[in-house]
BAKOLTI-200900 format. One record per residue (C-alpha): residue in three letters; x, y, z negated. Coordinates in Angstrom, 2 decimals, always signed. Each point is the difference from the previous one (the first is absolute). Layout:
// BAKOLTI-200900
ALA | X | Y | Z
...
END
This chain:
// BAKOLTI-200900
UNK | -86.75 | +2.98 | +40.09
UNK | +2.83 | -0.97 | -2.63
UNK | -1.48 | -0.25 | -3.84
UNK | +1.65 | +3.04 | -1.87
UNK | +2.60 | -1.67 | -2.16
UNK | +1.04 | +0.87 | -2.93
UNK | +3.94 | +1.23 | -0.45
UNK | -0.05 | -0.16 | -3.45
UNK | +2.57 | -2.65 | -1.16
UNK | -0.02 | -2.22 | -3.14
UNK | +3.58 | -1.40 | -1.14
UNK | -0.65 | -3.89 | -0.84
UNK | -1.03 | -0.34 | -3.99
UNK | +3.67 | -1.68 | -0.61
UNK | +2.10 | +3.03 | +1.63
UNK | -1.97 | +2.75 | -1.39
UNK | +0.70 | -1.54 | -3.35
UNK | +3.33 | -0.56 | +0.34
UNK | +0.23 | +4.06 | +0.87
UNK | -1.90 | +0.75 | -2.97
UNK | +2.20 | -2.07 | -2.02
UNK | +2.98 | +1.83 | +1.50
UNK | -1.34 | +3.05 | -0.95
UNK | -0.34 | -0.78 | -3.49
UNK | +3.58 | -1.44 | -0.23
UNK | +0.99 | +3.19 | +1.13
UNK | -1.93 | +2.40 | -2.14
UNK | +1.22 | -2.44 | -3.21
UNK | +3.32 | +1.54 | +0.97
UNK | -1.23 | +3.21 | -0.78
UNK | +0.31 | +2.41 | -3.24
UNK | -2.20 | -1.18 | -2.98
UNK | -1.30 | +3.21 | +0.65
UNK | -1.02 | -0.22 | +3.37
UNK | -3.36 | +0.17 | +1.83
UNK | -1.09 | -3.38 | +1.55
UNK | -2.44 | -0.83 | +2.17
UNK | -2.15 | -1.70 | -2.54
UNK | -0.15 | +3.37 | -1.76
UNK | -1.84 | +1.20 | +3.03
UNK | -3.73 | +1.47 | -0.42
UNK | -1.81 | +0.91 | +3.26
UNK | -3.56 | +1.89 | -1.01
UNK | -1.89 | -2.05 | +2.72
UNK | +1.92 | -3.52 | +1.01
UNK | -1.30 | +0.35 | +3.65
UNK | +2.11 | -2.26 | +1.75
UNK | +2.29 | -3.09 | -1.32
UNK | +4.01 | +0.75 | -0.94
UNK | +1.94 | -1.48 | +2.83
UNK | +3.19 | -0.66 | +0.39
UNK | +1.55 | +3.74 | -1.04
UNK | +0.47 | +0.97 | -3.13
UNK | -2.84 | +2.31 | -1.68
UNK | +2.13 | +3.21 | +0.37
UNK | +1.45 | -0.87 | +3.62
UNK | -3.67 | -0.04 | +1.24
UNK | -0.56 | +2.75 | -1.58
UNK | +3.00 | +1.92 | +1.70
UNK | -1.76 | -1.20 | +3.33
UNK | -3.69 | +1.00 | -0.56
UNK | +1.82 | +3.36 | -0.96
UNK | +2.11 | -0.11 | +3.18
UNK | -2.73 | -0.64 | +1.82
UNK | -2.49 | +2.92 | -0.98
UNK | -0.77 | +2.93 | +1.70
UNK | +1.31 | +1.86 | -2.80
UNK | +3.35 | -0.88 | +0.29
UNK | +0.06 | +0.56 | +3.53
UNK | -0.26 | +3.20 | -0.83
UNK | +3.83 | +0.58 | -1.78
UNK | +1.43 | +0.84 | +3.23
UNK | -1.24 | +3.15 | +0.36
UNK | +0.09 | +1.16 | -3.36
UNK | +2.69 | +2.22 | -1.30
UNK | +1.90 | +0.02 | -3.36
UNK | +0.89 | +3.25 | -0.83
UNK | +0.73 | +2.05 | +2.95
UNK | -3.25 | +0.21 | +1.72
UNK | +0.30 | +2.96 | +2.14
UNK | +3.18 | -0.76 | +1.81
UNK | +0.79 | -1.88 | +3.37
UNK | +3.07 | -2.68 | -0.77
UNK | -0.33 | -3.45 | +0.87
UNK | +2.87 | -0.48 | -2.88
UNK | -1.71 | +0.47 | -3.14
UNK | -2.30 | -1.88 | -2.36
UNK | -3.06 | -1.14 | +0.94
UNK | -2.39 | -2.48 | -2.31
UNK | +0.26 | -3.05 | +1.88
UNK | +4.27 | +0.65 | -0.66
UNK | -0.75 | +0.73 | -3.36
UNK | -2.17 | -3.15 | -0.51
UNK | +2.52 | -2.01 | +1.79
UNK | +2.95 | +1.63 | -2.53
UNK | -2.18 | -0.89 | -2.71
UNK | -0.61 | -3.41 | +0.36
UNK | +3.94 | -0.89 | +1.32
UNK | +1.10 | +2.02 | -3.45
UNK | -2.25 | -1.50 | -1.99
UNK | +0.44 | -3.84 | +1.48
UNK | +3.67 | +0.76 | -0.94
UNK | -0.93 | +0.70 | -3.50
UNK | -2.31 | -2.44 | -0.51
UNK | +2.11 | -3.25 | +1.66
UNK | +2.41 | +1.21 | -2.60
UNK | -2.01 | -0.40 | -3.21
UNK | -1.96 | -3.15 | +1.72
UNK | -2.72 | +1.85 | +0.23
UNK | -2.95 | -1.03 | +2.88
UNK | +1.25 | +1.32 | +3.09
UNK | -3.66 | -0.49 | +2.23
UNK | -1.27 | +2.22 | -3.21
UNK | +2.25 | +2.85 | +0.10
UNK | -0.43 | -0.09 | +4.19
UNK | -3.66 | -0.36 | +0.02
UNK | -0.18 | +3.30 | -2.55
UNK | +2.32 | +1.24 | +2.08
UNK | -1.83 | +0.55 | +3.37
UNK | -3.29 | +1.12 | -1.67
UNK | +1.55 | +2.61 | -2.73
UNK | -0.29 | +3.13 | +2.18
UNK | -3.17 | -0.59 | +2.72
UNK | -1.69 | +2.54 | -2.62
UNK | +2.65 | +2.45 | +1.28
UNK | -1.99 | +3.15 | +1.52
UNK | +0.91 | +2.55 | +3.29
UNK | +2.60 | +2.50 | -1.20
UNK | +1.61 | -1.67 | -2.93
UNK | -0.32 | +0.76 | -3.55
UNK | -1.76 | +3.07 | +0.52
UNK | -2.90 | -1.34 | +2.34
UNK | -0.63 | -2.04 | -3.05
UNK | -0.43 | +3.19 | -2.44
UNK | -2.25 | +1.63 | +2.79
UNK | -2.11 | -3.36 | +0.52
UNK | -0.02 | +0.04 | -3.59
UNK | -1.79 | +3.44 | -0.59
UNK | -2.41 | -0.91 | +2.22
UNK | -1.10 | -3.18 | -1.17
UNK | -0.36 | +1.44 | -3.56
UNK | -1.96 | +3.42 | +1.90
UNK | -2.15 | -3.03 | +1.08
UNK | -0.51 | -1.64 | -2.93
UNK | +1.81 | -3.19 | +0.35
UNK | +3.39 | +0.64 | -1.68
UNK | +3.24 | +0.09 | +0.38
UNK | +2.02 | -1.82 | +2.74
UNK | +2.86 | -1.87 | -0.26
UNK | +1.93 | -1.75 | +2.50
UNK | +0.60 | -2.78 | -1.98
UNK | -3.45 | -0.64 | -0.99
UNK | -1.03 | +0.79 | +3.61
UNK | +2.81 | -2.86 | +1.16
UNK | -2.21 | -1.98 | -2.15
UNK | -3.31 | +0.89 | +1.45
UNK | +1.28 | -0.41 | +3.34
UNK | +0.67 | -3.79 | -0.36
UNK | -3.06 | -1.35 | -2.88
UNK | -2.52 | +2.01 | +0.95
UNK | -0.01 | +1.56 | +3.75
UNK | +1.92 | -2.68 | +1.72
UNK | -1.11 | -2.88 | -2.95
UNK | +3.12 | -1.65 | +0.35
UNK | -0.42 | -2.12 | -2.83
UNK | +3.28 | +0.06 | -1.23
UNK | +1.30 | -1.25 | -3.26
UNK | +0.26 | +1.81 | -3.06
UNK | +3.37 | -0.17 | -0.37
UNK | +0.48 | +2.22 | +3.38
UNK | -2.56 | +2.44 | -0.35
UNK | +1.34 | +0.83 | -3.97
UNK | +3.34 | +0.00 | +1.74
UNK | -0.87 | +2.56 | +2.21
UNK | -2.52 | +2.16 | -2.09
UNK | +3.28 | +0.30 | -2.84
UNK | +2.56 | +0.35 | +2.94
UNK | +0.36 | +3.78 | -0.46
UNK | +3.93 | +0.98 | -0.23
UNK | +0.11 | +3.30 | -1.02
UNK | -0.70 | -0.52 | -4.26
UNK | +3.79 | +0.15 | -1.59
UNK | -0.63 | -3.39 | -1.46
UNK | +3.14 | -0.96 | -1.20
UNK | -1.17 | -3.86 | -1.05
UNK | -3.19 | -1.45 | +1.35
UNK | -1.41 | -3.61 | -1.86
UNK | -3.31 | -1.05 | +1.78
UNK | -3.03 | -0.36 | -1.48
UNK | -2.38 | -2.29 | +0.49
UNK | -3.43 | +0.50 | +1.77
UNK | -2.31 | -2.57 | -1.18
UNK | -2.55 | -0.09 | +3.16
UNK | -2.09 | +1.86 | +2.21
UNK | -1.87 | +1.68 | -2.29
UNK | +3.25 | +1.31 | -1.79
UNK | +0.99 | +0.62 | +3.21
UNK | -2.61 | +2.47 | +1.37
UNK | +0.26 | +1.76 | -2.95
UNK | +3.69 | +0.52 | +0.58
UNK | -1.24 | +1.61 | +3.34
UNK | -2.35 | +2.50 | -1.69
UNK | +2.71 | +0.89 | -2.82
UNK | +2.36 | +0.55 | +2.93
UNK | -2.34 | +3.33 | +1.26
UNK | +1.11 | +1.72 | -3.25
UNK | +3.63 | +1.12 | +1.19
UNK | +1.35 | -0.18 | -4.07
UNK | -0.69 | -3.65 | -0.20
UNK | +3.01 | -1.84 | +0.04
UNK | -0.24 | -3.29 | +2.58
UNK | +2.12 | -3.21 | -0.77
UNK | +0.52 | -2.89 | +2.37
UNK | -1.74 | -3.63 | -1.44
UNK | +3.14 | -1.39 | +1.84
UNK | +3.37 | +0.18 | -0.59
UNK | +0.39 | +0.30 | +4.37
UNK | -2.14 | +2.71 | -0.32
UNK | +2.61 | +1.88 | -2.44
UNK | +2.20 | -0.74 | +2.91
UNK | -2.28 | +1.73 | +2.37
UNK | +0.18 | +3.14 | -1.94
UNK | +3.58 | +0.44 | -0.90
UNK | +0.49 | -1.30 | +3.85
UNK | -1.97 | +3.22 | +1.26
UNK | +1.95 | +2.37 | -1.49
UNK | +3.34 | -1.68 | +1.52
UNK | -1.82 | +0.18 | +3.25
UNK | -0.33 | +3.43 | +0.24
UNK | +2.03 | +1.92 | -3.14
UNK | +3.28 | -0.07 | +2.65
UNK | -1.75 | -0.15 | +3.46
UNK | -2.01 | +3.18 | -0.78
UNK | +3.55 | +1.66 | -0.05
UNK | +1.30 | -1.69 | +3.32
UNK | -3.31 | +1.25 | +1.74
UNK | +0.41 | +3.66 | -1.51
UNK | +3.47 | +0.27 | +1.11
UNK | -1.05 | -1.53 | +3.51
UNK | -2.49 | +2.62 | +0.29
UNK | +2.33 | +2.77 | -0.88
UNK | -2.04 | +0.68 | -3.31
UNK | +3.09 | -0.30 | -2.25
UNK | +3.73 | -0.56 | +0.90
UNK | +3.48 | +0.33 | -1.79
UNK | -0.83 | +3.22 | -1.18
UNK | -2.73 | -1.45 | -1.98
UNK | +2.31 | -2.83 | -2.20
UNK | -1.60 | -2.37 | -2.39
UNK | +0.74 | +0.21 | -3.54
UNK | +3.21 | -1.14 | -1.57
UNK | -1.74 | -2.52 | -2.40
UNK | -2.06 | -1.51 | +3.10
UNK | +3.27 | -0.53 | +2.43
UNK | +2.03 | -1.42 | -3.43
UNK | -2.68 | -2.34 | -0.40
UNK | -1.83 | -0.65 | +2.83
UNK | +1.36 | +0.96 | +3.31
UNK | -0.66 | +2.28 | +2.36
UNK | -1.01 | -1.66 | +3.71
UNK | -3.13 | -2.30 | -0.10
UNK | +2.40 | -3.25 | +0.00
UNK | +1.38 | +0.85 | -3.04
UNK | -2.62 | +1.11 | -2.18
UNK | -2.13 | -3.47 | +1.41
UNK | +2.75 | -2.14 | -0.97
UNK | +0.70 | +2.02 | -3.69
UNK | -3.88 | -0.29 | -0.83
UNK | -0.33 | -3.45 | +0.67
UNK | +3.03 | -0.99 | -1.23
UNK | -0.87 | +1.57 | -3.35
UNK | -3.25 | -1.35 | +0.09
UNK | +1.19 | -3.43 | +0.42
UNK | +2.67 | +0.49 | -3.04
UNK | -2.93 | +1.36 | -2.43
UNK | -2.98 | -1.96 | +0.32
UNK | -1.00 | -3.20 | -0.74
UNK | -2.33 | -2.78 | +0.94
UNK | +1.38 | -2.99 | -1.67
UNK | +0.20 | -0.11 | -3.16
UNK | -2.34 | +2.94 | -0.60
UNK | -2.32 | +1.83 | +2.88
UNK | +1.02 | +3.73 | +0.87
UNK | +1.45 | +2.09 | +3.15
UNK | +2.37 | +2.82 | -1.52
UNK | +2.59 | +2.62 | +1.05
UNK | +2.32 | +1.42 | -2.14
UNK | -0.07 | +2.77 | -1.78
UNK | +2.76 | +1.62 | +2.01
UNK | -1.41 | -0.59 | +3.22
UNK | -3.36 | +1.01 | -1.28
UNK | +1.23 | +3.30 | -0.57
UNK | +1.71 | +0.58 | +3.44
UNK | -2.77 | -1.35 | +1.49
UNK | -2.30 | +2.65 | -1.97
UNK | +2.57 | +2.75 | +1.24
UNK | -0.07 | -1.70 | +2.93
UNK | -4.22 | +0.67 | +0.47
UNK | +0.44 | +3.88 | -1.06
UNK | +2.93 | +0.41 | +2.72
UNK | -2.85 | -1.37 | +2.50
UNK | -2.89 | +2.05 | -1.31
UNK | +1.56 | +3.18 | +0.08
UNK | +1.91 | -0.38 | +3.47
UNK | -2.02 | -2.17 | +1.72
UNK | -3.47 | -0.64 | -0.99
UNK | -0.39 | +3.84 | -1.02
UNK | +1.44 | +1.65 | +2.52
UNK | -1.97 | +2.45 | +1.53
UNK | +1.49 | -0.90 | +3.39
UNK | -1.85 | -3.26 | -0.54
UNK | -2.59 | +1.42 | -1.50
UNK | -0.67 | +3.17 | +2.13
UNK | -3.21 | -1.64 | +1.74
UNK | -1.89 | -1.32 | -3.50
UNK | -3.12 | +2.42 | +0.51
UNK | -0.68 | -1.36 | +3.73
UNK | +0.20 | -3.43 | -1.12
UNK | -2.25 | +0.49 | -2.99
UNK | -2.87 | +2.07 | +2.53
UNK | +0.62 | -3.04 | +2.18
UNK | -0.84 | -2.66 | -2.69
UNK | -2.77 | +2.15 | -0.74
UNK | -1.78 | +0.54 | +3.89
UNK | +0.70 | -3.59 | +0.47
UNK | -1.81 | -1.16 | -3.06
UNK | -3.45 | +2.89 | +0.59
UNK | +0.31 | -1.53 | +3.35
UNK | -0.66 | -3.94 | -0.98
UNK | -2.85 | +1.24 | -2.47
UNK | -1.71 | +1.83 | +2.31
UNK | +0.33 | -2.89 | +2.81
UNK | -0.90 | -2.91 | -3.10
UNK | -2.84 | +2.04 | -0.87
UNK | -1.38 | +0.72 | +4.02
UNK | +0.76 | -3.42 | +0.50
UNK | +1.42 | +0.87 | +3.35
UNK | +1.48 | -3.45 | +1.75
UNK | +2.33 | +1.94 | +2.11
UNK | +1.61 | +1.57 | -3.20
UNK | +3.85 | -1.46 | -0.04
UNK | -0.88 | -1.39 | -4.07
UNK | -2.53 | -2.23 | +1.66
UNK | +1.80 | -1.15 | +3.65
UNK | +3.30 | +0.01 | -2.33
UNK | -0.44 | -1.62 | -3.14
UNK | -4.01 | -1.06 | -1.36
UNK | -0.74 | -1.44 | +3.31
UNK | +3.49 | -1.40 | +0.98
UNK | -0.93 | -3.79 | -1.53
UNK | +2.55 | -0.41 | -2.40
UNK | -1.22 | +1.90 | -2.94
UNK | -1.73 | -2.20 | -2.33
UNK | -3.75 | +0.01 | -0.20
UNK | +0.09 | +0.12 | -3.84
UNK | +2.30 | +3.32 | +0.00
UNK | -2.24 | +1.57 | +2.70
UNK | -3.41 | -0.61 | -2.27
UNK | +1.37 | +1.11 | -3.18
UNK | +2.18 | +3.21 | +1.59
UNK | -1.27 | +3.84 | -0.68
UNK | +0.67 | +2.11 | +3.03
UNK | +2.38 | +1.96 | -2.04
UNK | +2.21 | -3.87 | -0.62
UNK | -0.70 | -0.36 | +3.67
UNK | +1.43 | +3.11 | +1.05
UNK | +3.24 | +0.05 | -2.14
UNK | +0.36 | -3.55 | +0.83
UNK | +0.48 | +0.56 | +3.84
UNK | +2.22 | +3.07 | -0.33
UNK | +2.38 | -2.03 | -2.88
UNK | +0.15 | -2.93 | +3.24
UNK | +0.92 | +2.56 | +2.13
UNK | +3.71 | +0.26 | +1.73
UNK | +1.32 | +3.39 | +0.29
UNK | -0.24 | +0.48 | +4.09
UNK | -4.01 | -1.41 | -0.55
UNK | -0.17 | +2.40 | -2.42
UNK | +1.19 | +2.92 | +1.60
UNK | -2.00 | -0.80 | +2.91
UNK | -3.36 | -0.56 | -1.75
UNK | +0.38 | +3.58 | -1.58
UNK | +0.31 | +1.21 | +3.77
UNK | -2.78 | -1.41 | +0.75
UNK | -1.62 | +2.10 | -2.71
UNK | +1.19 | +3.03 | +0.93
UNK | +0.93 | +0.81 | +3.44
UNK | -3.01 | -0.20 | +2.50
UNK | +0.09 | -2.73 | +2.55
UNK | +0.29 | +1.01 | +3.77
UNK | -1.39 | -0.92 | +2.69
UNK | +1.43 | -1.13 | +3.12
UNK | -1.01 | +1.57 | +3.48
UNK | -3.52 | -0.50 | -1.00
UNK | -2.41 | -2.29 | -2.04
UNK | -0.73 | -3.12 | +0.29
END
């Protein structure tokens, strides 16, 4: 029998330091401004830096997680209609990071940064949008263990369930990565260490607390978001029939911003790129023009898409769904039945970390597996719930 070798290769000590040095040529190009990867803080140091940057291994582990893997079949706003041509998450994500590589390449900001950030800033994202997050939310705070936020659960997701050990610099990326504040000018602000750091997690359960990036790619990341979606959500709505010419966009948004997707992309970043600043001082800014149309802009959306009752006809389903699904995992967690899908499907799968799984309540398990849940799993769980399972021709 052949010895079991091992496949893990080891560049010779005089090539992987003439990488590394490449590396840091490159990154000396950069903004004064700009992350580097000897600003990187992992909170555990498992395993040596090779020959990727920081934040480009970052942007694999995240890649490779089951989390992410989960995008695909998660819808961005219309989640109760069959077309294969709208926006789901893992086009979002993928919008995100091109718009926000763009951006950043621009101001010589750290491009394996803004993509790492990226990829991870939305695998907090819930079934049925925005509003599975305000039903998950009720529950968890019924249950005692506050409110839920996507962000904070994107968060959760990659430090603590899948212990990822990512850097800092990508998990305050993604925690502050939330779009929809009118921030007209965003200056990062530093976040000292892990300690600062977690408590930056805890302020972020109280929805009033405002949430800065420590890095100026993370500003990127949050004006990037909105320009992901802000014209996209009106491509999809008009795709779906939910608005059309009849419906036109304000004056002051066409004047200043466009009206397809294309334009209003190419107007926002444009502007962005003419307003802020990472040279000679550190700060990603619109102006005050655009800021306005792009506030118009949000209201348009709100009251004829997001609102609109043809969207939002099916909201009291959804919520008793959230709410059999979630009775459903306490009762299993607290039977301890092995057969019970929160067991086969996520505490007993093998890739939840140990740590998480001793320190969870059931309530954290519970909302936990319904917040990784894709919206066809979901729907089908909450089936499983309800209807009664038949048996064919006779038992087994």
């Amino acid at each position: 029998m052949n010895p079991v070798q091992d496949h893990k290769r080891v560049l010779e000590p005089g090539r992987f330091s003439a990488i590394r040095s490449l590396i840091g040529r490159q990154e000396a190009l950069l903004s004064p401004y700009a992350t580097i990867s000897t600003d990187a803080v992992r909170r555990h140091n498992r395993v040596k830096e090779d020959i990727r940057t920081p934040y480009s291994r970052d942007a694999d582990r995240i890649i490779h997680t089951h989390a992410y893997s989960r995008y695909i079949d998660n819808t961005q706003v219309f989640y109760l209609i069959e077309n294969d041509h709208i926006t789901h998450r893992v086009i979002h994500v993928q919008l995100v990071s091109r718009i926000a590589r763009t951006i950043g390449r621009s101001l010589r900001l750290n491009e394996d940064l803004i993509e790492a950030i990226a990829l991870g800033h939305d695998i907090g994202h819930i079934p049925y949008g925005h509003f599975g997050e305000t039903c998950l939310s009720r529950l968890s705070e019924q249950y005692g263990i506050g409110k839920f936020f996507h962000n904070v659960q994107s968060v959760q997701f990659l430090d603590r369930i899948e212990d990822c050990d990512l850097t800092l610099q990508v998990l305050d990326g993604i925690l502050c990565h939330n779009g929809e504040a009118d921030d007209v000018r965003i200056a990062p602000v530093p976040c000292p260490g892990w300690v600062a750091f977690d408590k930056k997690v805890q302020d972020a359960m109280d929805d009033n607390h405002p949430l800065k990036p420590s890095t100026p790619e993370g500003c990127v990341i949050k004006f990037a978001d909105t320009i992901a979606y802000i014209g996209r959500d009106l491509q999809d709505a008009r795709e779906v029939g939910l608005i059309d010419d009849s419906i036109p966009l304000p004056e002051g948004v066409t004047a200043v911003l466009g009206a397809t997707n294309g334009e209003i992309i190419n107007t926002l970043i444009y502007d962005l790129l003419e307003n802020s600043d990472a040279e000679d001082d550190c700060f990603i800014s619109y102006s005050r023009e655009t800021e306005k149309a792009l506030i118009d802009l949000r209201r348009f959306s709100r009251r004829y898409i997001y609102d609109n009752e043809k969207l939002t006809a099916e909201r009291q389903k959804i919520e008793r769904m959230y709410a059999t699904l979630f009775a459903t995992c306490l009762n299993d967690l607290e039977h301890r039945d092995p057969a019970a899908r929160i067991f086969t499907d996520f505490i007993n799968t093998g890739w939840i970390s140990s740590d998480y799984l001793c320190s969870a309540t059931p309530a954290e398990l519970a909302r936990d597996y319904i917040a990784g849940m894709t919206d066809r799993y979901f729907a089908r769980r909450f089936e499983e719930c309800v209807i009664p399972r038949r048996v064919d021709q006779r038992f087994g």
